[in-house]
C-alpha positions as CSV (number, residue, x, y, z in Angstrom):
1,X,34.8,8.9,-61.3
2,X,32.4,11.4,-60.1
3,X,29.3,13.0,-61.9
4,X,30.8,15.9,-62.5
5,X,34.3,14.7,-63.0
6,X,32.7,12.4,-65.7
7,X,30.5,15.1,-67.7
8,X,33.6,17.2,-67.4
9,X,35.7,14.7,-69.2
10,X,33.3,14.6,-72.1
11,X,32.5,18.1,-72.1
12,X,28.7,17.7,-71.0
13,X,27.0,20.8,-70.8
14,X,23.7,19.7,-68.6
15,X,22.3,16.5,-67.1
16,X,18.8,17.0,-65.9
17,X,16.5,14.6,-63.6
18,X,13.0,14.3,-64.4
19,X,10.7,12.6,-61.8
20,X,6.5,12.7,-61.4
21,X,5.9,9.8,-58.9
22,X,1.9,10.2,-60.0
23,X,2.8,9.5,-63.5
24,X,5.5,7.1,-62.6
25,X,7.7,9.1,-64.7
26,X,11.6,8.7,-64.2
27,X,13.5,10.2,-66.5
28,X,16.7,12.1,-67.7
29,X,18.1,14.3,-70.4
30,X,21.6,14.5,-71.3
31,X,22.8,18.1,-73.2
32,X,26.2,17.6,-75.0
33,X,27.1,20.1,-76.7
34,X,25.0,22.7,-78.3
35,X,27.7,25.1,-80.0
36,X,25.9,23.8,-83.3
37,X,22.7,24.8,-82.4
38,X,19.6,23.5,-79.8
39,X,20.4,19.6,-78.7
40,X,18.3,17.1,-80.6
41,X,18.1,13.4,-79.6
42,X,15.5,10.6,-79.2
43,X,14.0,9.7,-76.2
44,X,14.6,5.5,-75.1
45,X,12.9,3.7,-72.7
46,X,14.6,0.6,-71.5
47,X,13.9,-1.3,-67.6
48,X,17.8,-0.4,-66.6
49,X,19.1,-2.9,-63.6
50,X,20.2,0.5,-62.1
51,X,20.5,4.1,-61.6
52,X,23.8,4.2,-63.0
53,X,23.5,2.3,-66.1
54,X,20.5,4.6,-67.0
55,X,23.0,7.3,-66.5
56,X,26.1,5.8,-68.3
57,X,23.9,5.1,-71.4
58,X,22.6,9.0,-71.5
59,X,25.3,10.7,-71.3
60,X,26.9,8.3,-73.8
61,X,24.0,8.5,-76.2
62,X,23.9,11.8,-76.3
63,X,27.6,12.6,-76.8
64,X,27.2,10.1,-79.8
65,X,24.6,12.6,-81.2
66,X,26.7,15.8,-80.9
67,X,29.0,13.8,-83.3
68,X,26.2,12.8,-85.6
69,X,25.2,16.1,-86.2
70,X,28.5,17.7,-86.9
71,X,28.8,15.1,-89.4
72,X,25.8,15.7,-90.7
73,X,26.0,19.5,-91.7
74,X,23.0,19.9,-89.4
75,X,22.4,22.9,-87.8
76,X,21.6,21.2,-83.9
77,X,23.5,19.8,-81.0
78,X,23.8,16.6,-79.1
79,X,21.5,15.4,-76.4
80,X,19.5,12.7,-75.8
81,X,16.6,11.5,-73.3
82,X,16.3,8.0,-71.3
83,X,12.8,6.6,-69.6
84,X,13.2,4.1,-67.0
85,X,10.9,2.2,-67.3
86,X,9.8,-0.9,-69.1
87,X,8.2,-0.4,-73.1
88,X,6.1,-3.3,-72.6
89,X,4.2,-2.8,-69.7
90,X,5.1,1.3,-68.6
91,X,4.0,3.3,-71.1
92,X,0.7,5.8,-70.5
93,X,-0.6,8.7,-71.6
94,X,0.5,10.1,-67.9
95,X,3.9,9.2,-68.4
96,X,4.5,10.8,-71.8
97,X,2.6,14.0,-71.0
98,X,4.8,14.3,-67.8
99,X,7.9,14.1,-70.0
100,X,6.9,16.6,-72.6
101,X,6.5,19.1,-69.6
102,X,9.8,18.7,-68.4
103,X,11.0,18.9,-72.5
104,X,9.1,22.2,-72.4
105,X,10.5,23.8,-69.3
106,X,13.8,23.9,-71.2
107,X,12.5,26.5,-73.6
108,X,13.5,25.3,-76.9
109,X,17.7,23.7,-75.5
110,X,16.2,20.1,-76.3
111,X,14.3,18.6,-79.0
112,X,12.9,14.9,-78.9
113,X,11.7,12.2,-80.5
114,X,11.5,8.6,-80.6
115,X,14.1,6.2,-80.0
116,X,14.4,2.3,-79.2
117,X,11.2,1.2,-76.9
118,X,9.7,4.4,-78.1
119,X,7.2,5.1,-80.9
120,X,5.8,7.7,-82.8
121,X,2.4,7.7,-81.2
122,X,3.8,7.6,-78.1
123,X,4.6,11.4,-78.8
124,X,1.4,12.4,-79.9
125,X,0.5,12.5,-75.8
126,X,4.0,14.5,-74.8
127,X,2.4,17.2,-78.1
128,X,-0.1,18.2,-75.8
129,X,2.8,19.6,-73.6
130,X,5.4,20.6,-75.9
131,X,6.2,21.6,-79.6
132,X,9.8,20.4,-79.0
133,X,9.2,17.5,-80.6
134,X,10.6,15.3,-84.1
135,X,9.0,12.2,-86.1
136,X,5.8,12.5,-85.5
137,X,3.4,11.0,-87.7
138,X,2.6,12.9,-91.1
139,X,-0.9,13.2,-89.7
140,X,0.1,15.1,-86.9
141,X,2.5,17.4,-88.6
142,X,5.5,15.2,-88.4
143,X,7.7,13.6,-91.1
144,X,7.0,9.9,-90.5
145,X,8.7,7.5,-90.7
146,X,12.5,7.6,-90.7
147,X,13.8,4.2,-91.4
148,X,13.4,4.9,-95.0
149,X,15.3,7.9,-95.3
150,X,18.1,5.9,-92.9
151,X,18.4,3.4,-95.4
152,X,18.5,5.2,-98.2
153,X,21.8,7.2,-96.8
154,X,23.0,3.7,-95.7
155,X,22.8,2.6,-99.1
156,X,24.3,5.8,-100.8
157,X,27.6,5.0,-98.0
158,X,27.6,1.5,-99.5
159,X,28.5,2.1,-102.8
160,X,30.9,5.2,-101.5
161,X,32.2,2.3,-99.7
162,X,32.8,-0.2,-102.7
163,X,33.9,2.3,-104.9
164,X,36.8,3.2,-102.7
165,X,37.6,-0.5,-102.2
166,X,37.4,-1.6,-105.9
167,X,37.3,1.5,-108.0
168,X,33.4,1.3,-109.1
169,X,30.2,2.2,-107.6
170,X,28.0,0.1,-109.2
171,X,26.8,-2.3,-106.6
172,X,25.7,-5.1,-109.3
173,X,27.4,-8.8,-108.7
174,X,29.0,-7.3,-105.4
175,X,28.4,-8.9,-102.1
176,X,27.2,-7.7,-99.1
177,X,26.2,-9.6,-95.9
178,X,23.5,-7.8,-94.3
179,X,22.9,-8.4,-90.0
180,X,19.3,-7.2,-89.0
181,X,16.3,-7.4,-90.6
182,X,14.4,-4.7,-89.0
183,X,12.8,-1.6,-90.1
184,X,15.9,-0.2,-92.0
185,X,18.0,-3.4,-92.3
186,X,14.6,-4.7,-94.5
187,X,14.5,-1.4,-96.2
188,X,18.4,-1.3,-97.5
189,X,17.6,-5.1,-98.6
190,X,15.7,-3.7,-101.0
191,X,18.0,-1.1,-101.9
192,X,20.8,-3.4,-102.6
193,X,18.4,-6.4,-104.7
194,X,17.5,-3.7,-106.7
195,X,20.6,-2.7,-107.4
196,X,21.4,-6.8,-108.5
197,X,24.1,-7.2,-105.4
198,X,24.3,-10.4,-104.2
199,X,22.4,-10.1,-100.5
200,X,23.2,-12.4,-98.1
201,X,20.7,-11.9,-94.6
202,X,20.5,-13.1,-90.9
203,X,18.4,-12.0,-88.3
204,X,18.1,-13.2,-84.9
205,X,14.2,-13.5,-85.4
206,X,13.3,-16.2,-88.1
207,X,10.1,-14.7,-89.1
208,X,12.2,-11.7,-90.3
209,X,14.4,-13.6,-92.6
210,X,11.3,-15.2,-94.3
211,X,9.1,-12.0,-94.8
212,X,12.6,-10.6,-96.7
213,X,13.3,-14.0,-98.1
214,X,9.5,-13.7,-99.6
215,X,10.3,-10.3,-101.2
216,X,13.9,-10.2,-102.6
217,X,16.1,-12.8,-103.8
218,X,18.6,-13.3,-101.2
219,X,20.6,-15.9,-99.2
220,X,20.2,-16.9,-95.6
221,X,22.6,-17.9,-93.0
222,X,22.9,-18.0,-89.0
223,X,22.9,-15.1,-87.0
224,X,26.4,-16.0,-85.6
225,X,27.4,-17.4,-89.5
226,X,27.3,-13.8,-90.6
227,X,30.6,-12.6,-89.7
228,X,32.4,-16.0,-91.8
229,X,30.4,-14.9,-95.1
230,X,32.9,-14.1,-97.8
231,X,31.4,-10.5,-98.8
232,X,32.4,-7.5,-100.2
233,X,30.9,-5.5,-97.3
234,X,29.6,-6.7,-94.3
235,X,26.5,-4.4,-93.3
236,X,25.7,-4.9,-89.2
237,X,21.7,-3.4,-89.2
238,X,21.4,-4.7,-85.5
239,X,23.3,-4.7,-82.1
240,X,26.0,-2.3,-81.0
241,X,29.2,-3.5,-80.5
242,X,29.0,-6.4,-83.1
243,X,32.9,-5.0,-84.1
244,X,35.0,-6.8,-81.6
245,X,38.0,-9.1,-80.1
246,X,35.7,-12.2,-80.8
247,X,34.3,-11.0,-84.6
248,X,37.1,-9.4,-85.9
249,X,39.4,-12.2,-86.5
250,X,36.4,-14.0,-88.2
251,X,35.5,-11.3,-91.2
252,X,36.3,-12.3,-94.5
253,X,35.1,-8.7,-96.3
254,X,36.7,-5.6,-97.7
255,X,34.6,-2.7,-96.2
256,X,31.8,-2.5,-93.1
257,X,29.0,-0.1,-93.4
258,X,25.4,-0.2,-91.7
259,X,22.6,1.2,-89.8
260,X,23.7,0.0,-86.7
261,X,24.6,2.2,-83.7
262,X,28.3,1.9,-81.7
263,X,29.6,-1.1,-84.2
264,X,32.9,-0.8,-82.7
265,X,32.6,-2.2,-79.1
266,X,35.9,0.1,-78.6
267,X,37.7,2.7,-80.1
268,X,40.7,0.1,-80.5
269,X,38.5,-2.2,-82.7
270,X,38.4,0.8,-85.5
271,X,42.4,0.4,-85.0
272,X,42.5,-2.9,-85.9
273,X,40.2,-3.0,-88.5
274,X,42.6,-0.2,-90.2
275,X,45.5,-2.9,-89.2
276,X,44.0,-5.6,-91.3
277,X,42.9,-3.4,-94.2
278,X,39.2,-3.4,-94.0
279,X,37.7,0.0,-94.9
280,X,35.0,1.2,-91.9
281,X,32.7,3.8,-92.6
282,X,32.1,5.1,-89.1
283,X,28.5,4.4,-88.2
284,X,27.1,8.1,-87.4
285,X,28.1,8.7,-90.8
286,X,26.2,6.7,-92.8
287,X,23.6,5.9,-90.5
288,X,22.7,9.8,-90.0
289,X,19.5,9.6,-92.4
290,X,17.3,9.6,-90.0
291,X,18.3,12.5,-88.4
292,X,19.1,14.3,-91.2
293,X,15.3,13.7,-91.9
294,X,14.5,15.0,-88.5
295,X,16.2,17.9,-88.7
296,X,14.5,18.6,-92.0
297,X,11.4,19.6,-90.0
298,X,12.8,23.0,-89.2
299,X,10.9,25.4,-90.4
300,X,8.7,23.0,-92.7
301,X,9.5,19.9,-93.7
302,X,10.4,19.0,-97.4
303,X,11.1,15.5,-98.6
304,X,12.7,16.6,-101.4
305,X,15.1,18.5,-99.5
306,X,16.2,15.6,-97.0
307,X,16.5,12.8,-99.4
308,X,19.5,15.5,-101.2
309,X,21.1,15.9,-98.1
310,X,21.3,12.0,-97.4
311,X,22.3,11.4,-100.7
312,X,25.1,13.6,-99.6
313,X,26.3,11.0,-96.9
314,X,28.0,9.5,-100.2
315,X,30.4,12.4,-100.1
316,X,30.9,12.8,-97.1
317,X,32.5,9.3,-96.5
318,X,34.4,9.6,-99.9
319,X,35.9,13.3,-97.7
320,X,36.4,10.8,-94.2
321,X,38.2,8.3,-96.6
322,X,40.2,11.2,-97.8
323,X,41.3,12.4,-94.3
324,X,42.0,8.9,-93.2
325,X,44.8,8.0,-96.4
326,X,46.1,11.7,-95.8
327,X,46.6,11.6,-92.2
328,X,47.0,7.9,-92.2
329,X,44.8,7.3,-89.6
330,X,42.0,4.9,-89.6
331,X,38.5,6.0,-90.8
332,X,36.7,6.5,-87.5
333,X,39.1,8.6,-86.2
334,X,39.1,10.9,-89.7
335,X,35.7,11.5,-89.1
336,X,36.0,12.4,-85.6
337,X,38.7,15.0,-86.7
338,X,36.0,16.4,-89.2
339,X,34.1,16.6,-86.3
340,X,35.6,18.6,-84.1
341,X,37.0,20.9,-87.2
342,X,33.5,22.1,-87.4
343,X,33.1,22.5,-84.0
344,X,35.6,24.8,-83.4
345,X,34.7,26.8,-86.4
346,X,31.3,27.4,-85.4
347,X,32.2,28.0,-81.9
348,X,34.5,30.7,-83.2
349,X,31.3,32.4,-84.8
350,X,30.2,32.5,-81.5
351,X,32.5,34.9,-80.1
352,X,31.0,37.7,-82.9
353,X,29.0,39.9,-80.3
354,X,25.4,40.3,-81.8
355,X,23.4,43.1,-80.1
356,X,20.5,42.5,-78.4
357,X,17.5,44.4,-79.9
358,X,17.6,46.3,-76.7
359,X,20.8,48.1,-77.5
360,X,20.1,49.0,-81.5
């Protein structure tokens, strides 16, 4: 399929090529969809083996956020930004400098931030270039650190989760098998002990498990042992695509629900978990704390504000649940249909003609 065949498929609005050969920058922005509002997205930085995969992987990303948003009740669109180039051994004060000129020429259509291989302070160079810009540290006028407002809303759509699965909230003597110890997987760990679940962790680096293991009263097992853990809920915090052909088969919970991104390796693997009974709350649903935190930032930033709005992510998959008994139709394809409902009201609003200040 062709590029344009392709973005027309998905309904891509822009796909823009960034390239500063002195600052070794190579880059590209995908727009989505911004009937919502100006695209927002982080910017990644990965060493693709190839042109192609870098461009496979933004226009993917970025539809992903267009869906996030809607979700979300936020007021912004889908885009997202990739850097090829390696995290490790790449990164400069040229190269991020370079990107926030090219985020500035589009006036305001994208808005960025960081992403996986990507840091907050990497932005503090691209700020000398553009205001278009999310996450940065509090010391520079940003909100800091999102992870904790991420697990927080991963958290609040875990006991929507077990409430709809056994009747009761309360997450006390429940189960819940939790893959990834990183920055929000070790931050809804705490969540959940508090709570007195019974937390049962893996991560891929040892190191991890013992710094949680140190803090919280939990169990360990093998990162491929997590998907055979009898659980309530099964919480992937790592990897895309952990919901597949070959894991499937092997879960022994009642309900999924984590930070991860793209848990369902295919659309067809949501089917099947609505074959089998196991209640999925779709992943840019209950992972959208972050953004909602991002999105906060508009005009000024309150805490207060964006912790109430991901509280709200509890609702919102109790409304998703609703659709998907209704409808009969399994969870991740409810919240896609509340999705695109709000889509098409809002782009409705956009056919009201506002005059231009020219013609009053």
């Amino acid at each position: 399929m062709g590029l344009f065949d392709r973005m027309a498929k998905t309904g891509h609005e822009q796909l823009i090529f960034c390239c500063s050969a002195s600052a070794g920058l190579r880059a590209i922005i995908g727009i989505h969809d911004t009937t919502l509002g100006p695209a927002i997205g982080g910017t990644r930085m990965y060493p693709y083996a190839k042109e192609e995969d870098a461009v496979e992987d933004v226009l993917r990303l970025s539809e992903g956020m267009t869906y996030k948003c809607a979700a979300a009740g936020s007021n912004f669109g889908g885009g997202k930004a990739v850097l090829w180039a390696d995290p490790d051994t790449d990164k400069s004060e040229e190269l991020f400098r370079a990107l926030g000129m090219h985020v500035e020429a589009l006036g305001g259509r994208f808005v960025t931030g960081t992403d996986v291989g990507t840091g907050a302070y990497d932005f503090v160079w691209a700020r000398e270039e553009t205001g278009y810009l999310v996450a940065l540290p509090e010391e520079y006028g940003g909100s800091g650190d999102s992870s904790i407002t991420t697990a927080f809303g991963c958290w609040k759509g875990i006991k929507a989760c077990i409430e709809e699965v056994t009747g009761d909230a309360s997450l006390k003597g429940r189960s819940v098998a939790v893959q990834g110890l990183g920055k929000v997987g070790a931050k809804l760990v705490a969540y959940l002990c508090q709570e007195g679940a019974r937390v049962i962790v893996t991560d891929v680096a040892p190191e991890r498990v013992e710094e949680v293991a140190a803090q919280h009263p939990v169990e360990r097992c093998g990162p491929d042992e997590i998907y055979d853990v009898p659980c309530d809920l099964f919480a992937p915090c790592a990897l895309g695509g952990v919901l597949n052909d070959r894991t499937i088969p092997r879960l022994r919970c009642k309900a999924i629900g984590g930070a991860a991104n793209n848990q369902l390796e295919k659309d067809r693997h949501g089917d099947r978990l609505h074959e089998l009974g196991i209640l999925y709350a779709p992943d840019y649903v209950i992972n959208a704390g972050g953004l909602i935190q991002v999105s906060e930032e508009f005009p000024q930033f309150d805490r207060e504000r964006a912790m109430a709005r991901t509280a709200a992510i509890y609702q919102r998959l109790k409304e998703i649940f609703a659709i998907s008994k209704e409808k009969g139709i399994p969870t991740h394809r409810a919240a896609d249909l509340m999705v695109r409902r709000r889509l098409e009201a809002m782009a409705g609003l956009a056919r009201i003609h506002v005059p231009h200040p020219a013609e009053r």
